[in-house]
Biopython code that builds the backbone (N, CA, C, O; Angstrom):
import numpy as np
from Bio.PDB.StructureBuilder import StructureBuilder

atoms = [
    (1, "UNK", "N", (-12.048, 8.880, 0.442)),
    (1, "UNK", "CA", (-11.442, 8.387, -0.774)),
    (1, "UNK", "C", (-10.555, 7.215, -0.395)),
    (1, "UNK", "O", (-10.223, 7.075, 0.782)),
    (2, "UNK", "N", (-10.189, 6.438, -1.254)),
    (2, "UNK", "CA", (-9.769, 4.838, -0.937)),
    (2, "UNK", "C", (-9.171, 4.717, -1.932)),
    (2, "UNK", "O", (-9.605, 4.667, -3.082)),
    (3, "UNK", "N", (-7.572, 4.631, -1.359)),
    (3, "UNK", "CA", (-6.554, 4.257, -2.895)),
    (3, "UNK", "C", (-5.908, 2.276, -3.149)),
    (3, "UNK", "O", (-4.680, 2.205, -3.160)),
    (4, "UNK", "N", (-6.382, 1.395, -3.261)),
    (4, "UNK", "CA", (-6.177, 0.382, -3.171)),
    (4, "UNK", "C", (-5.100, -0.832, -3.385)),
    (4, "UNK", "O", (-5.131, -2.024, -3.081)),
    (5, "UNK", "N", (-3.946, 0.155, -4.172)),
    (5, "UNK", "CA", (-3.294, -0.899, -4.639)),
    (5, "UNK", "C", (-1.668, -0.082, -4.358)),
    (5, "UNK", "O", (-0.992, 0.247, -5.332)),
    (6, "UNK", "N", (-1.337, 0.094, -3.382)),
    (6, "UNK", "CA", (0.309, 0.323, -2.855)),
    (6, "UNK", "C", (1.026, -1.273, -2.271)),
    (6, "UNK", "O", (0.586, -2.045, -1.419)),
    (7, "UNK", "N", (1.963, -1.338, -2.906)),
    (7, "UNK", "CA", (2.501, -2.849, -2.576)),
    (7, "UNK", "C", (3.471, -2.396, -1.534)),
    (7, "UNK", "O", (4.283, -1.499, -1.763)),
    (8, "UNK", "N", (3.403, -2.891, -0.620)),
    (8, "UNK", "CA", (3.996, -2.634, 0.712)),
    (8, "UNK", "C", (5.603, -2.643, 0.455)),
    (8, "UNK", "O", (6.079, -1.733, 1.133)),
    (9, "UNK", "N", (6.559, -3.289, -0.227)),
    (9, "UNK", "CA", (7.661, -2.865, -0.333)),
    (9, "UNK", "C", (8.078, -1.960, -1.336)),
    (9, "UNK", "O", (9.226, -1.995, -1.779)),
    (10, "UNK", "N", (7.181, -1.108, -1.748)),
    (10, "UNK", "CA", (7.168, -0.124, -2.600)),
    (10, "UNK", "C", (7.400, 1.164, -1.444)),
    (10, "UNK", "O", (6.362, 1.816, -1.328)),
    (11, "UNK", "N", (8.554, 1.677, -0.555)),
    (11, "UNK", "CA", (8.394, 2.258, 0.612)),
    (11, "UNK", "C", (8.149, 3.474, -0.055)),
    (11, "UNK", "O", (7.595, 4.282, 0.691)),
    (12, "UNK", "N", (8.325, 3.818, -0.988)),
    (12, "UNK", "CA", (8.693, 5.289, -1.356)),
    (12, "UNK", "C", (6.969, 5.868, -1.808)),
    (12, "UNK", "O", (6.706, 7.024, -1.478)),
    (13, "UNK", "N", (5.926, 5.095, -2.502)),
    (13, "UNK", "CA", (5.015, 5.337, -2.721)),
    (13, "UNK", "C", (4.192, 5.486, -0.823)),
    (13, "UNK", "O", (3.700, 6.416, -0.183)),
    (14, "UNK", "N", (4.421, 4.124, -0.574)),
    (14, "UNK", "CA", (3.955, 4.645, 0.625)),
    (14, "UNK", "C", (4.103, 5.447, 1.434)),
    (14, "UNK", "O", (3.128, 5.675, 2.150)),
    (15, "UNK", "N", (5.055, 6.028, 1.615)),
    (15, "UNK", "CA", (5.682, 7.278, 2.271)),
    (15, "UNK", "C", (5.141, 8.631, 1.618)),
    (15, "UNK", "O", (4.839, 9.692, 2.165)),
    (16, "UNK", "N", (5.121, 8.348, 0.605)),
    (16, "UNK", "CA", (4.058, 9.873, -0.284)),
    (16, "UNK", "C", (2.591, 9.624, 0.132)),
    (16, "UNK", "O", (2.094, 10.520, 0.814)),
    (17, "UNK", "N", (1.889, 8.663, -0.135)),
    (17, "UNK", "CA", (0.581, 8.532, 0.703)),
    (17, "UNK", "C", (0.452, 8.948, 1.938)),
    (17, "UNK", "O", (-0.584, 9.534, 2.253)),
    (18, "UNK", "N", (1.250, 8.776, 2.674)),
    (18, "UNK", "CA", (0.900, 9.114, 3.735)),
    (18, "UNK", "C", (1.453, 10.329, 4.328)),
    (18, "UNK", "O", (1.226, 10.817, 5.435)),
    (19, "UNK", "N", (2.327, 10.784, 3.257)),
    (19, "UNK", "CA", (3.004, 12.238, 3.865)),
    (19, "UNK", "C", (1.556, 13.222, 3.024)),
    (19, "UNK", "O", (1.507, 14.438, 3.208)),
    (20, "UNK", "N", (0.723, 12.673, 2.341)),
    (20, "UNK", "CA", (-0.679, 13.372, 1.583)),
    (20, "UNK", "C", (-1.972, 13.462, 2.538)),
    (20, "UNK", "O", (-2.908, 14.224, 2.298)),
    (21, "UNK", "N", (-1.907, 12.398, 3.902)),
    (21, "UNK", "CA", (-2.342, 12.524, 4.295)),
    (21, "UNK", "C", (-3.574, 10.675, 4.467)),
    (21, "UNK", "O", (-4.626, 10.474, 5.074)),
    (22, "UNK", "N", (-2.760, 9.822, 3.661)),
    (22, "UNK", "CA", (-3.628, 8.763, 3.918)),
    (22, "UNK", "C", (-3.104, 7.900, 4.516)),
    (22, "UNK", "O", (-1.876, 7.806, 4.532)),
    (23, "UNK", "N", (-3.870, 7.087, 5.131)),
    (23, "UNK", "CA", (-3.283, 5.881, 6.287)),
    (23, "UNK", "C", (-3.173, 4.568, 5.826)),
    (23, "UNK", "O", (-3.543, 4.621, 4.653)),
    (24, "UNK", "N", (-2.864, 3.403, 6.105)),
    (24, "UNK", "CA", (-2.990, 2.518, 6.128)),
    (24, "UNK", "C", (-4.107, 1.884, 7.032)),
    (24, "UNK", "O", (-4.007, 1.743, 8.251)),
    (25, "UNK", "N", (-4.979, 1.592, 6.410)),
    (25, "UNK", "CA", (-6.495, 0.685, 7.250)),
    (25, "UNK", "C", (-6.212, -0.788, 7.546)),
    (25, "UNK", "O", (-6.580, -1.305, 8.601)),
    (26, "UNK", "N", (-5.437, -1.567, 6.428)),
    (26, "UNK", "CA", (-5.736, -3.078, 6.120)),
    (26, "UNK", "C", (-4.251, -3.249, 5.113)),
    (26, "UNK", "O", (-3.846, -2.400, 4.319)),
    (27, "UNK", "N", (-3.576, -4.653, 5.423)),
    (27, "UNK", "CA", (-2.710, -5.105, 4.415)),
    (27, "UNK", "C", (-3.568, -6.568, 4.048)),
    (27, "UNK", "O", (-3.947, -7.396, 4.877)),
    (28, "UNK", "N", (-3.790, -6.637, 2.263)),
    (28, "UNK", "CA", (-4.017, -8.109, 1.862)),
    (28, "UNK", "C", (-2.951, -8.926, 1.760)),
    (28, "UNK", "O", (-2.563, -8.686, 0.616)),
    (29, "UNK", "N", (-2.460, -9.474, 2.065)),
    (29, "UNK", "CA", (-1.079, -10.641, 2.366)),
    (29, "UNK", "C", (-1.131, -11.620, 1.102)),
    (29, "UNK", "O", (-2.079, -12.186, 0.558)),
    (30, "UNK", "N", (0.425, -11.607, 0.804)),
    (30, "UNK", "CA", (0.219, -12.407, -0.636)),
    (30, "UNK", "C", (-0.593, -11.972, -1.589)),
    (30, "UNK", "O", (-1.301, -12.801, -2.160)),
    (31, "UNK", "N", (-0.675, -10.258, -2.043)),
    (31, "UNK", "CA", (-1.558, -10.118, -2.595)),
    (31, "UNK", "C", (-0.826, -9.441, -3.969)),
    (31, "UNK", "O", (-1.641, -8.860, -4.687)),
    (32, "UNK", "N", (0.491, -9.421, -4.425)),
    (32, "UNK", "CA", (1.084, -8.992, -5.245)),
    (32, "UNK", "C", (2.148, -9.931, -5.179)),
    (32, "UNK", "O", (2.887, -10.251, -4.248)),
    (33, "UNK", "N", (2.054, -10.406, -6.676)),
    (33, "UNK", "CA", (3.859, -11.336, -6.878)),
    (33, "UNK", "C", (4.777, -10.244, -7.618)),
    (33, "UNK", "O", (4.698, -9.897, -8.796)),
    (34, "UNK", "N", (5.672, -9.788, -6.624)),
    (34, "UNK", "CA", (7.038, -9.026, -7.118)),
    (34, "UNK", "C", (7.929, -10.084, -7.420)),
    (34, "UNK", "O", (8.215, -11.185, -6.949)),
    (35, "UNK", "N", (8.374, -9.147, -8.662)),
    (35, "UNK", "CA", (9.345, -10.347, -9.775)),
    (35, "UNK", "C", (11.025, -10.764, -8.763)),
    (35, "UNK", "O", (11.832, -11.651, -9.041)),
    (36, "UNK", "N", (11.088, -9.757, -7.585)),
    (36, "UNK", "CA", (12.495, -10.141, -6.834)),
    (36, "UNK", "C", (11.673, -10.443, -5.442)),
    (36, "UNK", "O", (11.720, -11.669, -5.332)),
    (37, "UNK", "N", (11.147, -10.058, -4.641)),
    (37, "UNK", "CA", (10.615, -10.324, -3.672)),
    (37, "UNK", "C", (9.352, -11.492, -3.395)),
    (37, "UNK", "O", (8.977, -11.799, -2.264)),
    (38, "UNK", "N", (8.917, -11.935, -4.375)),
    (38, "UNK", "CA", (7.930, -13.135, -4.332)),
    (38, "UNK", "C", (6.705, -12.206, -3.727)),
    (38, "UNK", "O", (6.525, -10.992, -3.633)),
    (39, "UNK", "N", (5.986, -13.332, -3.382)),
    (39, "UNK", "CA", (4.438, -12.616, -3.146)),
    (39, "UNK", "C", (4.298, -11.814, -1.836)),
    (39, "UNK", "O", (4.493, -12.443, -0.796)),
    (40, "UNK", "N", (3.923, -10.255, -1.738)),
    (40, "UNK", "CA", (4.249, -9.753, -0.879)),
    (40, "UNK", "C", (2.916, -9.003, -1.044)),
    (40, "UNK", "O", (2.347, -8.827, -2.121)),
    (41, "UNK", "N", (2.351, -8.443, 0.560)),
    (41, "UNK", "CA", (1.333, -7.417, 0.718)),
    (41, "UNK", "C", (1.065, -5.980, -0.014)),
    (41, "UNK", "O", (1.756, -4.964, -0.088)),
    (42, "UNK", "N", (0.195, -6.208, -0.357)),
    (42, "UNK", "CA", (-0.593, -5.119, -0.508)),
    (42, "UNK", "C", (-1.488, -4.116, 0.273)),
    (42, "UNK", "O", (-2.590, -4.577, 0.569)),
    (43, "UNK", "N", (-1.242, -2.849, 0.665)),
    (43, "UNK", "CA", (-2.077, -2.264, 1.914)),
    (43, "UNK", "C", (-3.174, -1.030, 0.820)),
    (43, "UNK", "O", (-3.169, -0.437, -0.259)),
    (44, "UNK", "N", (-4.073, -1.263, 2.179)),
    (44, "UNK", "CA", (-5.371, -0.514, 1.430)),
    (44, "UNK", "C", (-5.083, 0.579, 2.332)),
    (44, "UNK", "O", (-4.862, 0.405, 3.530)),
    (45, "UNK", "N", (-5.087, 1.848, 1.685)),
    (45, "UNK", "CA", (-4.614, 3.381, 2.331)),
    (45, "UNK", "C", (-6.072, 3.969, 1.917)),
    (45, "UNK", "O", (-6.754, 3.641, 0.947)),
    (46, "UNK", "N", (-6.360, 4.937, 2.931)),
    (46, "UNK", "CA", (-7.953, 5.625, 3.215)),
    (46, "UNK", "C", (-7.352, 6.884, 3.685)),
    (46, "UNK", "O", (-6.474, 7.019, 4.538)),
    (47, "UNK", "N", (-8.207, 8.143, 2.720)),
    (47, "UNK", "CA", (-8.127, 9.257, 3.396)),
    (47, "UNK", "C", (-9.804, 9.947, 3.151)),
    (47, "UNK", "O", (-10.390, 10.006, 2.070)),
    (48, "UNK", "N", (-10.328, 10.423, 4.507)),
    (48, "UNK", "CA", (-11.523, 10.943, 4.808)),
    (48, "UNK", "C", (-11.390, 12.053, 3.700)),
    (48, "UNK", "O", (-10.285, 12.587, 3.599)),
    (49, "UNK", "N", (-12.489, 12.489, 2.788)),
    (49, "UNK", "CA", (-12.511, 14.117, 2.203)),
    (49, "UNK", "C", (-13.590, 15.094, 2.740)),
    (49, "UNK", "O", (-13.624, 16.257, 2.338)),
]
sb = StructureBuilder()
sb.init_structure("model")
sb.init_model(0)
sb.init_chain("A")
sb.init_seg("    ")
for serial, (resi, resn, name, xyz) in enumerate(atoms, 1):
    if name == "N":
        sb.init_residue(resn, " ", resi, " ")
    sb.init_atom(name, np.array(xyz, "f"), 0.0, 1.0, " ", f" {name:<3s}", serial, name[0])
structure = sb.get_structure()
């Protein structure tokens, strides 16, 4: 399963992904414009079922 859209300074979502058991595979760079942080990564999280 492949969840695609966690914006990397979103720590708290990412930290639940991966406390569920999914990883980080890949970050797309500049792939989300946050309205205080400007354009910041997006990571693609993968968990095997």
């Amino acid at each position: 399963m492949q969840f695609n859209a966690v914006v990397e300074t979103n720590t708290a979502a990412v930290h639940l992904w991966q406390a569920l058991g999914f990883e980080i595979i890949g970050t797309v760079p500049e792939a989300f414009d946050h309205a205080e942080d400007g354009l910041v990564g997006m990571h693609v999280m993968y968990l095997e079922l």
